[in-house]
C-alpha positions in Angstrom: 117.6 84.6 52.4 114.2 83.7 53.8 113.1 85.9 56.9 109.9 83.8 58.1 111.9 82.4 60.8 112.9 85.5 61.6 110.8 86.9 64.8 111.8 90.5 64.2 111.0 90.1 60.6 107.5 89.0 61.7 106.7 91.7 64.0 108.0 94.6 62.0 104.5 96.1 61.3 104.2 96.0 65.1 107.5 97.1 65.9 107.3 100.3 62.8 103.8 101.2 63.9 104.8 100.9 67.9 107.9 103.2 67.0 105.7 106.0 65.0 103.1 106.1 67.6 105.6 106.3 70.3 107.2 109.4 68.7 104.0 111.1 68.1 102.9 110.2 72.0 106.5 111.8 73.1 105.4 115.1 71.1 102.1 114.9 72.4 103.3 114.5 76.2 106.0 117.5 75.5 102.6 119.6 74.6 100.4 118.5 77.3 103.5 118.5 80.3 103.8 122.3 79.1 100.2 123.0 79.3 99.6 121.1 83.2 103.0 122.5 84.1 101.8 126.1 83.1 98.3 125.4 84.8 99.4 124.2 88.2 102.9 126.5 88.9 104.1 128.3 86.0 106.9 127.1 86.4 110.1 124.7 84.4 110.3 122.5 87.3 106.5 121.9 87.0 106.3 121.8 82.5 109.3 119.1 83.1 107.8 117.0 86.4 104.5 116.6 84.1 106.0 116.1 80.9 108.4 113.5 82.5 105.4 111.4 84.0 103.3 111.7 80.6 106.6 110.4 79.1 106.8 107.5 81.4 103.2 106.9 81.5 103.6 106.4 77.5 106.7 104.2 77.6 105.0 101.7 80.1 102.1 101.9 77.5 104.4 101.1 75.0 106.0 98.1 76.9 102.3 96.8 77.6 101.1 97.0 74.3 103.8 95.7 72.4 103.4 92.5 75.2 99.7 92.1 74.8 99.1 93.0 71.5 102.0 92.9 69.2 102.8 89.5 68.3 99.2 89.6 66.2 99.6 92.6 64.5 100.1 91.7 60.7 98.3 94.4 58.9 100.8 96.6 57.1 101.5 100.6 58.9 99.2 103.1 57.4 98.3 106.0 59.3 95.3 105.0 60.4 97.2 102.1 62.2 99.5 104.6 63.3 96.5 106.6 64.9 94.9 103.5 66.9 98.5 102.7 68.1 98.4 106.6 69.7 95.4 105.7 70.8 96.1 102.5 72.3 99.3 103.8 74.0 97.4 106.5 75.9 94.5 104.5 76.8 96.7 101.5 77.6 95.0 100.8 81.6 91.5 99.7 79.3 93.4 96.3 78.3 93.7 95.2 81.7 90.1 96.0 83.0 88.8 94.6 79.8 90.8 91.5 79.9 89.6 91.0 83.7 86.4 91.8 82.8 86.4 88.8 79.7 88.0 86.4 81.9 85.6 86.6 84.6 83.2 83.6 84.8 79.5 83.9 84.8 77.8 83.7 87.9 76.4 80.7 89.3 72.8 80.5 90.0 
């Protein structure tokens, strides 16, 4: 059976590396929502209010990433792909002003 047809098949790397970052990024949310949640009121409602926006913050990473950047991923996972994909998913807002700031013609004189 030949998978080269196969879109799935073709962004596995993306989608394996996407999955292990996004899993890391869910622990590391659960850590941080704790710690601004303990800073600002001490309280559960607080630890779960933060760690619920970090969690969505990192999902709507996720969805941007894997739009923007996914389809050219081709290296295989290694955990230093796995790292820049953390990476990437918190710093996801930088793709946009980047890509505005690309895209932007020179000015006239």
């Amino acid at each position: 059976m030949s998978y080269e047809n196969d879109p799935l098949y073709r962004l596995r790397h993306a989608l394996t590396g996407l999955a292990l970052a996004l899993l890391v990024s869910a622990l590391m949310a659960a850590l941080l929502g704790r710690w601004i949640g303990d800073a600002m009121a001490d309280t559960y409602t607080a630890r779960v209010t933060a760690y619920g926006l970090l969690l969505l913050y990192v999902v709507v990473g996720a969805v941007v990433l894997f739009v923007r950047v996914a389809r050219h991923e081709t290296r295989p996972v290694s955990a230093g792909r796995v790292a820049l994909w953390v990476l990437s998913l918190w710093l996801w807002p930088a793709l946009f002003t980047r890509s505005k700031t690309s895209r932007t013609p020179p000015p006239a004189e």
